[in-house]
N, CA and C atoms as a LAMMPS dump frame, in Angstrom:
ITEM: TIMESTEP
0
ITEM: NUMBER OF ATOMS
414
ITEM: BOX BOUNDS ff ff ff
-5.0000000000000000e+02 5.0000000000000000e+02
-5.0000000000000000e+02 5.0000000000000000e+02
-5.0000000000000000e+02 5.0000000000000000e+02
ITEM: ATOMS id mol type element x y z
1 1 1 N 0.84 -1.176 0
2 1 2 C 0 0 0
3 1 3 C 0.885 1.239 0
4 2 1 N 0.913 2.244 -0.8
5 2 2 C 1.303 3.262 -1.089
6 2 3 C 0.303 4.439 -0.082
7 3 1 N 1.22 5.241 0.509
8 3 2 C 0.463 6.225 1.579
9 3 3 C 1.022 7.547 0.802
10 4 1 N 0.249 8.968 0.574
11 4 2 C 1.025 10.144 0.328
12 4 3 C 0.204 10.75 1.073
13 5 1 N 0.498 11.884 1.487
14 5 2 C 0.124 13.246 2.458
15 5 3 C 0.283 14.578 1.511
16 6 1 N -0.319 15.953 1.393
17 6 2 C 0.323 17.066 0.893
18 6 3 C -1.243 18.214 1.891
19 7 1 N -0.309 19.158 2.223
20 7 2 C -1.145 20.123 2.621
21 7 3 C -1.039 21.492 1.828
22 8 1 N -1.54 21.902 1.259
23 8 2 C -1.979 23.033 0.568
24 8 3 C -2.864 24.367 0.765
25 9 1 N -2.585 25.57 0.273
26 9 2 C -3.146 26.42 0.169
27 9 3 C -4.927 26.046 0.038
28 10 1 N -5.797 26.313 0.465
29 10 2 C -7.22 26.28 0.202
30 10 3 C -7.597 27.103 -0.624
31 11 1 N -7.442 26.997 -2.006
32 11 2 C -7.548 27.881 -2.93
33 11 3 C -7.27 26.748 -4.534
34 12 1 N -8.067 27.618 -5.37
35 12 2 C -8.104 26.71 -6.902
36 12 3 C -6.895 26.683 -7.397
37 13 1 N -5.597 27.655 -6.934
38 13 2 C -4.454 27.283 -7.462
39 13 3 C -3.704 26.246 -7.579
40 14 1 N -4.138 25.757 -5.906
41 14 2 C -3.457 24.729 -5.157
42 14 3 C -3.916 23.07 -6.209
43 15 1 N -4.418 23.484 -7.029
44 15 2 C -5.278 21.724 -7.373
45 15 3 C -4.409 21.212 -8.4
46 16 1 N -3.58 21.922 -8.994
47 16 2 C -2.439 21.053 -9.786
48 16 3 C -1.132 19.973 -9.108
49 17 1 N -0.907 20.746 -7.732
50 17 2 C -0.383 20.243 -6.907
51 17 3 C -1.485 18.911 -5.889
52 18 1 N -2.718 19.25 -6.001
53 18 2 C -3.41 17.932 -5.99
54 18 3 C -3.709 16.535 -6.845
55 19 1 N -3.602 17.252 -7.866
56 19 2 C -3.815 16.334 -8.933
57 19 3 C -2.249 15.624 -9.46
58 20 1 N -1.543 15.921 -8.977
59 20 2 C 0.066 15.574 -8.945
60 20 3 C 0.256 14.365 -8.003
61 21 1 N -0.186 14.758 -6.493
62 21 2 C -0.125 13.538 -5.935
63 21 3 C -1.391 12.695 -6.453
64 22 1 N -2.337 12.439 -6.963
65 22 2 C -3.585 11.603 -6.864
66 22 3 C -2.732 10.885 -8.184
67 23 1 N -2.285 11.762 -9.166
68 23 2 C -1.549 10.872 -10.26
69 23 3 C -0.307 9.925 -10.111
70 24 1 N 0.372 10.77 -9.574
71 24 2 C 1.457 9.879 -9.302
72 24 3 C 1.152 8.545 -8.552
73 25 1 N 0.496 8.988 -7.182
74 25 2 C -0.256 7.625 -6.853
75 25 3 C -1.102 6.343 -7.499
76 26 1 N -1.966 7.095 -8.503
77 26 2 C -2.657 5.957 -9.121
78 26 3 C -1.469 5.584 -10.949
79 27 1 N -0.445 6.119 -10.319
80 27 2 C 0.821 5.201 -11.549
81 27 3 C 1.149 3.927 -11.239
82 28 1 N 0.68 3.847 -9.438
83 28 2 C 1.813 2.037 -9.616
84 28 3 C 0.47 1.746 -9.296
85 29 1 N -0.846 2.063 -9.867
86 29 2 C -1.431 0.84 -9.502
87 29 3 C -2.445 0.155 -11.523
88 30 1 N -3.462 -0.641 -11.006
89 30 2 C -3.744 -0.884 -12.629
90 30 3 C -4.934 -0.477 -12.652
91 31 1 N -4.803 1.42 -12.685
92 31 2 C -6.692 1.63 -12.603
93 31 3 C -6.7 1.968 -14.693
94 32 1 N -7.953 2.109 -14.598
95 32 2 C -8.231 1.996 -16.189
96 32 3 C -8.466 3.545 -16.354
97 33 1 N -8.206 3.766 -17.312
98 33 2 C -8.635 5.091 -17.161
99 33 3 C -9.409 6.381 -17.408
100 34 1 N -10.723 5.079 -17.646
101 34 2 C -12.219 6.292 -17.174
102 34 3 C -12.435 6.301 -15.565
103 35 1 N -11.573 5.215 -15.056
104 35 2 C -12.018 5.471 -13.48
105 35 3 C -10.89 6.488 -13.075
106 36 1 N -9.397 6.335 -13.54
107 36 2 C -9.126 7.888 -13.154
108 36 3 C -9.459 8.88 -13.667
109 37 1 N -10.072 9.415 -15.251
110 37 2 C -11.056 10.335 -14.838
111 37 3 C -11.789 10.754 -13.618
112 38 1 N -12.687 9.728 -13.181
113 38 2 C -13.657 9.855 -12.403
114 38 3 C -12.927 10 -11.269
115 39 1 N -11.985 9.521 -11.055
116 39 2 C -11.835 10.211 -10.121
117 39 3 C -10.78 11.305 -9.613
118 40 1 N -10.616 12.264 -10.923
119 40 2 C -10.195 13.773 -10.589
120 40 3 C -11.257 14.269 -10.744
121 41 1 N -12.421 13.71 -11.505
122 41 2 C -13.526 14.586 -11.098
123 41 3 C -14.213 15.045 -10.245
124 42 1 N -14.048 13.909 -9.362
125 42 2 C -14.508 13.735 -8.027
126 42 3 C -13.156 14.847 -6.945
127 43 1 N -12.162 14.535 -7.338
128 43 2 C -11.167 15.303 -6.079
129 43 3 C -11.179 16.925 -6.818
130 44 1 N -11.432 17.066 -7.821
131 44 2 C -11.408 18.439 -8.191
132 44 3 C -13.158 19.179 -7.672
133 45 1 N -14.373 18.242 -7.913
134 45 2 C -15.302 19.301 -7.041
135 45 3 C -15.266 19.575 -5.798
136 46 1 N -14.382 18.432 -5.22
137 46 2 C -14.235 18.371 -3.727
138 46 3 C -13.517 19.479 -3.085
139 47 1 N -12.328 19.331 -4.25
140 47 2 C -11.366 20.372 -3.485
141 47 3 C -12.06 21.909 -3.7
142 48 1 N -12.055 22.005 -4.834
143 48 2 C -13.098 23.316 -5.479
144 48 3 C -14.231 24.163 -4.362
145 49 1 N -14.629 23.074 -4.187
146 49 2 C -15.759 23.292 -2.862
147 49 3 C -14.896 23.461 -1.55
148 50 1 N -14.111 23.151 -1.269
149 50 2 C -13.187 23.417 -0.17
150 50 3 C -12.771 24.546 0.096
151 51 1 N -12.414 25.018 -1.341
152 51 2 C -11.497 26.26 -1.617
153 51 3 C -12.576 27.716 -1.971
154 52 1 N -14.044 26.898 -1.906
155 52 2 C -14.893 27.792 -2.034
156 52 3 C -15.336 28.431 -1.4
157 53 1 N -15.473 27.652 -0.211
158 53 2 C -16.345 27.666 1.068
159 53 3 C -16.247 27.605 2.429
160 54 1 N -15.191 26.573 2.754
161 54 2 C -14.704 26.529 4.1
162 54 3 C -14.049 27.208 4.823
163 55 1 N -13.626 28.927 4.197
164 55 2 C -12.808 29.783 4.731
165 55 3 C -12.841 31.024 4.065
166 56 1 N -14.595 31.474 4.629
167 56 2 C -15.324 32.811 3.816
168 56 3 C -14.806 33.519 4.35
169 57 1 N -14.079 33.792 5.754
170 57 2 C -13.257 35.038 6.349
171 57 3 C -12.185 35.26 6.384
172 58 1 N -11.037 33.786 5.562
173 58 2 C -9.572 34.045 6.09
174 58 3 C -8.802 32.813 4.893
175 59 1 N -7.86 32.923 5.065
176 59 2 C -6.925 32.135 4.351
177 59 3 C -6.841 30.776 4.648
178 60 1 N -7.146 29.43 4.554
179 60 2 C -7.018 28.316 5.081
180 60 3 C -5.92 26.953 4.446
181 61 1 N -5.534 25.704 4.805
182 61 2 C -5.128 25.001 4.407
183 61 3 C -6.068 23.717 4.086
184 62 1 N -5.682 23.14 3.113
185 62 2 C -6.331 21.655 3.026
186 62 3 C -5.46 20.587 3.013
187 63 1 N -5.738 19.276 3.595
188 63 2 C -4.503 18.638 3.865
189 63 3 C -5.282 17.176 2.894
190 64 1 N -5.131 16.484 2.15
191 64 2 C -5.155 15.548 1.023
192 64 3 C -4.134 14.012 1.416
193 65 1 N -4.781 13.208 1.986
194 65 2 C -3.8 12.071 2.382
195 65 3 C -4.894 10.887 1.697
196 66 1 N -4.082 10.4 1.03
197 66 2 C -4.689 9.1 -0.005
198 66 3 C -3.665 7.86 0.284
199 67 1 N -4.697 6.771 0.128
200 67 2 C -3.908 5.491 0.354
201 67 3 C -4.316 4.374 -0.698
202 68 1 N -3.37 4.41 -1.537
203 68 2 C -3.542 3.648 -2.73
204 68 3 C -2.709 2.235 -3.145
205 69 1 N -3.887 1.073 -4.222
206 69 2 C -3.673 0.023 -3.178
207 69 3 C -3.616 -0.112 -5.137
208 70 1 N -3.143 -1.727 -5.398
209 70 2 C -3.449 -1.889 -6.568
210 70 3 C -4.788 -2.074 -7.487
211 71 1 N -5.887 -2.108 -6.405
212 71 2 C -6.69 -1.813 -6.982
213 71 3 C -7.815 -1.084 -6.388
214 72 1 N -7.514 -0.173 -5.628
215 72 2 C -8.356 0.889 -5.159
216 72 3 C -7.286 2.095 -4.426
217 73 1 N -8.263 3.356 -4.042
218 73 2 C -7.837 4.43 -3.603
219 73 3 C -8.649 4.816 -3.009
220 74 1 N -8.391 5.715 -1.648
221 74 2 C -8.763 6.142 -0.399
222 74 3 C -8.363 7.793 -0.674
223 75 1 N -9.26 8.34 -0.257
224 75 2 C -8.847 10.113 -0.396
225 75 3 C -9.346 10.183 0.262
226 76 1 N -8.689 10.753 1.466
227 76 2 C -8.833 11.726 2.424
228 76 3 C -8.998 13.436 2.389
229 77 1 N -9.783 14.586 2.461
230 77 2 C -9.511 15.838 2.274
231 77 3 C -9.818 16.269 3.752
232 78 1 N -9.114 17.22 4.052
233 78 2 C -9.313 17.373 5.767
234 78 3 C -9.249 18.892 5.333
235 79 1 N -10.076 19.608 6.577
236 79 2 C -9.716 21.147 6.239
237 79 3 C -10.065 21.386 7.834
238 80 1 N -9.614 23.255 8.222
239 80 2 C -10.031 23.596 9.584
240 80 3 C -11.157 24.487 9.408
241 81 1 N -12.253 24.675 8.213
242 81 2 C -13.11 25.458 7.916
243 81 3 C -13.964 25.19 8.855
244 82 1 N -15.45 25.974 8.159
245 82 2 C -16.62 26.105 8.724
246 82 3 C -16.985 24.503 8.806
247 83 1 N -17.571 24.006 9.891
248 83 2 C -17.923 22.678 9.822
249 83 3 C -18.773 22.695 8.603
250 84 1 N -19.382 21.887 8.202
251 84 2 C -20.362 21.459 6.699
252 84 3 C -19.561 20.222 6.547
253 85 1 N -21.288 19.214 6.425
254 85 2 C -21.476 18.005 6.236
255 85 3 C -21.996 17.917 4.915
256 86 1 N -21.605 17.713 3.767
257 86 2 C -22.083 17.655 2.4
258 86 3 C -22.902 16.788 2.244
259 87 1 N -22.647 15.482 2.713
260 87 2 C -23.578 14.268 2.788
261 87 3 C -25.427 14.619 3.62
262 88 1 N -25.084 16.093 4.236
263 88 2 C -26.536 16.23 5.218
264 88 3 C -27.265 16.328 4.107
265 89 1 N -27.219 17.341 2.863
266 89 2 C -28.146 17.946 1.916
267 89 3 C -28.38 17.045 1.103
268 90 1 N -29.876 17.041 0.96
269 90 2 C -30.488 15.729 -0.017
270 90 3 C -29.901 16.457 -1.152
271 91 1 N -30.045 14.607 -2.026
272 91 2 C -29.864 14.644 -3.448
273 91 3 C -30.484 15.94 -4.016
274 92 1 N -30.247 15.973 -5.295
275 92 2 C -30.687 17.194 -6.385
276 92 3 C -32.087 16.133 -6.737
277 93 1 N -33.121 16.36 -7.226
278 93 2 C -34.026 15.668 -7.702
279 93 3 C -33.941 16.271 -9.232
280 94 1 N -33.093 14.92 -10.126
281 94 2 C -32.65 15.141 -11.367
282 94 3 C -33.262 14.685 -12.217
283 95 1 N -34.828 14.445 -11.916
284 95 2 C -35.815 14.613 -12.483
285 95 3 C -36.327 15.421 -13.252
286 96 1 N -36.14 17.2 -12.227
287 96 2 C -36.828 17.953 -12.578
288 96 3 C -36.178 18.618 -13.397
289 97 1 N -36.52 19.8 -13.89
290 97 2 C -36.1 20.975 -15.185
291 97 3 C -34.834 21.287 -14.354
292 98 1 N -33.822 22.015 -14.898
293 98 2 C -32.514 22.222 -14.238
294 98 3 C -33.037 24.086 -13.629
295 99 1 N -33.753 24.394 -14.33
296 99 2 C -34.726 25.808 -13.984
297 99 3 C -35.479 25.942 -12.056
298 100 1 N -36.344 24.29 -12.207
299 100 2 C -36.762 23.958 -11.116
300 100 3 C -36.093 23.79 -9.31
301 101 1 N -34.945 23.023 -9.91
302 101 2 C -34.038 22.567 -8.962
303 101 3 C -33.39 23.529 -8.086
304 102 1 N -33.354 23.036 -6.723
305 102 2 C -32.732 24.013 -5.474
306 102 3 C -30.936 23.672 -6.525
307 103 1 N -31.187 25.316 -5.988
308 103 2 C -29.397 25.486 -6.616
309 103 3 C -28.242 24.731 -5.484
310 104 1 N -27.394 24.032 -6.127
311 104 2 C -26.366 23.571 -5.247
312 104 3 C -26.429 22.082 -4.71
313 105 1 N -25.781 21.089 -4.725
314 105 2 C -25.696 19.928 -4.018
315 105 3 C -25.586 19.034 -5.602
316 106 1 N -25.477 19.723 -7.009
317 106 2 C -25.388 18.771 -7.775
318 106 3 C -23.579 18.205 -8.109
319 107 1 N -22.766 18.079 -7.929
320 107 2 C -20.962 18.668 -7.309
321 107 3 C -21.55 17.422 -6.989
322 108 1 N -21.632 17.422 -5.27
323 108 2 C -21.453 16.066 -4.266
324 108 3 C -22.571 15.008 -5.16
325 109 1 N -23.489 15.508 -5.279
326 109 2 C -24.56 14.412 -6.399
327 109 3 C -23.747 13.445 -7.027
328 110 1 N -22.782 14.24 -7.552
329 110 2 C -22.024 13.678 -8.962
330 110 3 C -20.71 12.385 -8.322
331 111 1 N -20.176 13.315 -7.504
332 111 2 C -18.911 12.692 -6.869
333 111 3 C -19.447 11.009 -6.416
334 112 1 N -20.839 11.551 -5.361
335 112 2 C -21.25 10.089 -4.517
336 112 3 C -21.982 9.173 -5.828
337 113 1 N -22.261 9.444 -6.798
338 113 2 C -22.276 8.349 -8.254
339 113 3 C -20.86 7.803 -8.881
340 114 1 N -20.181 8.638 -8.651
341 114 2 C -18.241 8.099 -9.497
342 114 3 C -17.942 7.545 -8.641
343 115 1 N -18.109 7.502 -7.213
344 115 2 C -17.025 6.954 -6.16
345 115 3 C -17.802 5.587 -5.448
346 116 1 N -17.215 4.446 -4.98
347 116 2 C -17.694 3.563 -4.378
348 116 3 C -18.393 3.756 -2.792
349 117 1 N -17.604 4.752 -2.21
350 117 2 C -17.566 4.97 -0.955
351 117 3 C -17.421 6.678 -0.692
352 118 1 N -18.323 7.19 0.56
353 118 2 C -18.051 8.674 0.561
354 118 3 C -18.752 8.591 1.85
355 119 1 N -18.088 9.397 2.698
356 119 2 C -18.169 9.765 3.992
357 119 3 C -17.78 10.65 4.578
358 120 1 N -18.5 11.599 5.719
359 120 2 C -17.769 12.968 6.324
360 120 3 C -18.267 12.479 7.861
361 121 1 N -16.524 13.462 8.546
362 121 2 C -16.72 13.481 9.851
363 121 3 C -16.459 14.895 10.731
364 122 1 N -16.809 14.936 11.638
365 122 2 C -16.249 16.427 11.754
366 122 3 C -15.537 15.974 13.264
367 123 1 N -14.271 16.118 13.199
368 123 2 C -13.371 15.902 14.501
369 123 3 C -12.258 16.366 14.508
370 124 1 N -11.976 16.862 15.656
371 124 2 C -11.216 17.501 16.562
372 124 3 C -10.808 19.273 15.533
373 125 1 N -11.665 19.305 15.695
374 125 2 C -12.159 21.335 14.732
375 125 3 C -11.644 20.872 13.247
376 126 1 N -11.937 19.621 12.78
377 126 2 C -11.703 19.373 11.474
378 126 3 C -13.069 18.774 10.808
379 127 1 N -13.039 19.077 9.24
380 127 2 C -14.011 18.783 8.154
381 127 3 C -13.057 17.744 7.763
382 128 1 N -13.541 16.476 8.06
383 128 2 C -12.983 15.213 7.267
384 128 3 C -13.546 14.531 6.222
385 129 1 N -13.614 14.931 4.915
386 129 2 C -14.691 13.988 4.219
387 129 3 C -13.604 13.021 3.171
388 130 1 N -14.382 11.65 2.867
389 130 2 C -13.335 10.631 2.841
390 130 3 C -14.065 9.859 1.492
391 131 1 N -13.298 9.584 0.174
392 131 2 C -13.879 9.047 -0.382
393 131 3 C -13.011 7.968 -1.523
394 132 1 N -13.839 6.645 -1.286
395 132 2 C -13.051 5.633 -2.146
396 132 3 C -13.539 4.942 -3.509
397 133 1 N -12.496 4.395 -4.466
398 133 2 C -12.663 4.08 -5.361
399 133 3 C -11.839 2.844 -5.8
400 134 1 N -12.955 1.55 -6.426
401 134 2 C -12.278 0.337 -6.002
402 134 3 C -12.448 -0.059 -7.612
403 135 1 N -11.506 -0.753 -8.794
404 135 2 C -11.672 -1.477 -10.194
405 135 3 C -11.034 -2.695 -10.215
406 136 1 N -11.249 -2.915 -11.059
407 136 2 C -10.781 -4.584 -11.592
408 136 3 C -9.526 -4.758 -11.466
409 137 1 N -8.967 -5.245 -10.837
410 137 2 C -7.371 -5.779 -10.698
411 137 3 C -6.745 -6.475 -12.355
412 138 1 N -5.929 -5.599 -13.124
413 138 2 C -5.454 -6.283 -13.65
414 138 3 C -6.36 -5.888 -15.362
């Protein structure tokens, strides 16, 4: 199992330097690669939203620790923002006209469809939300 850590600026600059470790990590393993698409799609609304929101009064860090296996990956995003549980707000009902729909929550909508696993915690003055992605070995 391959472990990386990087803490970063909370800001959209910072996501090339995210997407650096999530790549390099998923090099030694055998993901295919519409699932790594899916899943920078997934760490880029995440972070995006991080860098959007969790630090409306001040400058913050986000800290990104993934644990990648040969055939899955674990992302961790931790921040010291405003608490927010993404998982509280119901689905988008993507039924309706895109006119109709409460603005906002379609981002996490998307992520918790690409990813196998997605979870938030809020501990010790941290936003922990955690999300995994598991393919075919080989």
């Amino acid at each position: 199992m391959m472990m990386a850590e990087i803490t970063v600026p909370a800001n959209v600059g910072s996501l090339g330097e995210v997407f650096g470790l999530v790549k390099n990590a998923l090099s030694k393993t055998n993901v295919d690669p519409k699932t790594q698409t899916n899943i920078d799609i997934a760490v880029e609304e995440i972070f995006v939203n991080i860098s959007s929101y969790a630090y409306p009064d001040c400058d913050g860090k986000v800290s990104v620790c993934l644990f990648a296996e040969s055939n899955s990956i674990t992302i961790e995003f931790k921040d010291n923002g405003i608490p927010y549980n993404p998982l509280a707000k119901a689905d988008p009902d993507v039924s309706l006209p895109a006119e109709q729909r409460e603005i906002g929550g379609l981002g996490i909508f998307m992520v918790k469809n690409l990813m196998d696993e997605m979870s938030y915690e809020y501990r010790n003055g941290q936003n922990i939300l955690t999300i995994k992605k598991s393919w075919n070995d080989g």
